[in-house]
C-alpha positions, 0 to 999 in steps of 0.5 A: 509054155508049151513044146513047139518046132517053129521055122518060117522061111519066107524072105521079107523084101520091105519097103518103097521101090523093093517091087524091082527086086523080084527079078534078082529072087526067081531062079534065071529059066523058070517058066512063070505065072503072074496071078492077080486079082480085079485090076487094081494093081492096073491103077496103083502102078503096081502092074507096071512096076512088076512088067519091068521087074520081069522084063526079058523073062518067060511069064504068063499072067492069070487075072480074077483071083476074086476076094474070098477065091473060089475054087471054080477061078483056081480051077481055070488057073491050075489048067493055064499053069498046066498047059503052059509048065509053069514051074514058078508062081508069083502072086500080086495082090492082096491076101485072097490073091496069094491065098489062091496062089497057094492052091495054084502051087499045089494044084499044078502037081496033082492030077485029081479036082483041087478042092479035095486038096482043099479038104486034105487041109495040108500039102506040102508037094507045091512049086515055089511061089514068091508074092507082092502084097497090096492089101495088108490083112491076111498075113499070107505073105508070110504064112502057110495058111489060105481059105478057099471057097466053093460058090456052088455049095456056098463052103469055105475052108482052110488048108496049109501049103508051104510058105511063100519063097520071097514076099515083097513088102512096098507100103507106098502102093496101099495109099489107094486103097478103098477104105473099108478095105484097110478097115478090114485088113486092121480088124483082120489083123487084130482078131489074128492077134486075139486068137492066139493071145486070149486063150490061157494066162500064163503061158508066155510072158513073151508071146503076151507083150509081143501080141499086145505090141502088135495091138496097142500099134493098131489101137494107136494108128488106126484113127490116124489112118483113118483121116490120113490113109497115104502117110507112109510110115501109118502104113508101114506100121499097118503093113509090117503088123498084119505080117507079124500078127500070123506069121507064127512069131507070137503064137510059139509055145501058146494054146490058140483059139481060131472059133471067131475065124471058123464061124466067121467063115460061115458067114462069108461062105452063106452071105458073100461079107468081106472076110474082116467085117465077120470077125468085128460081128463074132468075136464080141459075141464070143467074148460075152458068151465066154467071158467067165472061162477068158475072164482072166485074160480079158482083165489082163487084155483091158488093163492092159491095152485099155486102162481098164482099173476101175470097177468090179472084174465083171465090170472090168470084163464088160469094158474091155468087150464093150472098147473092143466093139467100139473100136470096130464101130469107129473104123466104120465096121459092123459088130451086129447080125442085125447091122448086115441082115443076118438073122435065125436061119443063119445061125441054125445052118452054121449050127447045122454044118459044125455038128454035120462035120463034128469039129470043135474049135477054141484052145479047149476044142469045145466050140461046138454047133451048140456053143456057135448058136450060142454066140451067135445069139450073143451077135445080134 
């Protein structure tokens, strides 16, 4: 195991009715923005339930924080939040919400364009921010990370702020959700869970079972939520996994990976695809085209996850990448450029930016532009 400094400071408030208490967590005189996304929260009840729960106190709101946000929205958001001296923020939505959010916080404070903090990739000088998560997938509720995109250069990016003060929890308000949006927020939370735990065996007997917790919970609840998406305990189990999958607790000590995440962003920032169906298509092809460096813990992975004994190692491999593509398949997700339309011109621009940029990623720093046409060949 590696040496490592952890500390997540993000207070989880869980569960039915919890919205109420955000009152009792922002300091009494702040000056508030609510940020949201579309409108659904309008149809769920969660828009009411936070209008009471702020009831007597100084906010304003900011509405069409869209999916995969966009730095020309937060823009706009970081002027109102401006003129208006916010000095406290409160994200309701899913994770591209509290993502933008935690542009917004830094934004707030700088006097220069937000999409060079974008390209900074890390800032710690934010005002507090507390979320209400609608849509579990991204972990952000309980993490540093965000993404942002740029509509005019069609680019999107990662970078760090702080955590989030207080981040509530109510599983009860995910039972409208649309399907393929859970379907996503499930592959999602999976693929956050391999890119910390198929990378190096033997690094931490812990952090291994602990990711593979996580996943056998997915394997065994998804069909389930499939047929039956307002069972409450499905979606509390569904909900308090996307949390755990990246909030840094199974990744103390281990090598990551994060290629599948880096391409896939590509594919949302040149095509507009919803951030989960990307992953379902490039991580089965990473795995074919590096299955001899994974092959180790992709053995572990199958025996463990899906009872794979039988047959020769390479057999063994094959299946646990072919039961993996399966179960994105029977969530209704694509694992194929060709099941979206993507073809050569694609993969050649993503190859294009990685070597324009010079960056490298995987746990060996060794996914380059060529390696990513590669496994984008290994998509199709």
């Amino acid at each position: 195991m590696e040496n490592f400094v952890f500390q997540n400071p993000t207070k989880i408030i869980f569960g039915k009715g919890m919205i109420a208490r955000i009152a009792k967590e922002i300091p009494e005189g702040k000056k508030v923005m609510v940020t949201f996304g579309g409108g659904s929260v309008k149809k769920n009840g969660v828009y009411e339930q936070v209008r009471q729960a702020l009831e007597g106190r100084d906010f304003i709101e900011f509405w069409g924080i869209e999916s995969n946000p966009a730095i020309e929205t937060l823009r706009k958001a970081i002027q109102l939040g401006k003129e208006h001296r916010v000095d406290f923020l409160l994200a309701v939505g899913g994770g591209s919400v509290l993502d933008g959010t935690k542009l917004i916080s830094a934004g707030l404070l700088y006097e220069g364009d937000a999409w060079e903090l974008v390209l900074k990739g890390e800032m710690t000088r934010t005002i507090p921010m507390g979320a209400v998560l609608t849509l579990p997938a991204t972990g952000s509720e309980m993490n540093r990370g965000a993404v942002i995109s740029r509509k005019e250069t069609a680019e999107k990016y990662p970078f760090y702020s702080n955590y989030p003060v207080f981040s509530v929890l109510d599983p009860a308000v995910t039972a409208t959700l649309p399907p393929y949006q859970v379907a996503c927020g499930i592959a999602d939370t999976f693929i956050h869970v391999m890119e910390q735990y198929m990378t190096i065996p033997g690094q931490s007997r812990l952090m291994d079972r602990w990711a593979e917790g996580i996943i056998h919970t997915l394997v065994e609840i998804a069909p389930k939520i499939v047929e039956k998406q307002d069972n409450y305990d499905l979606m509390a189990d569904f909900m308090l996994s996307a949390t755990m999958g990246l909030n840094g607790f199974i990744a103390l000590g281990v090598r990551q990976d994060w290629a599948t995440h880096m391409i896939g962003h590509e594919l949302t920032a040149l095509h507009g695809l919803t951030h989960g169906a990307t992953l379902t298509i490039v991580l089965p092809g990473l795995w074919r085209t590096l299955k001899s460096k994974k092959q180790a813990k992709l053995l572990q992975y199958g025996e463990r996850i899906w009872g794979i004994t039988e047959g020769s190692e390479e057999e063994r491999v094959n299946s646990a990448i072919e039961k993996t593509e399966a179960f994105f398949r029977s969530l209704g997700l694509p694992t194929r450029l060709g099941d979206v339309q993507i073809g050569d011109d694609t993969i050649l621009e993503i190859e294009r930016r990685f070597n324009e940029r010079k960056v490298g990623f995987g746990e060996d720093g060794d996914v380059t532009g060529v390696l990513a046409r590669e496994i984008l060949e290994h998509c199709k």
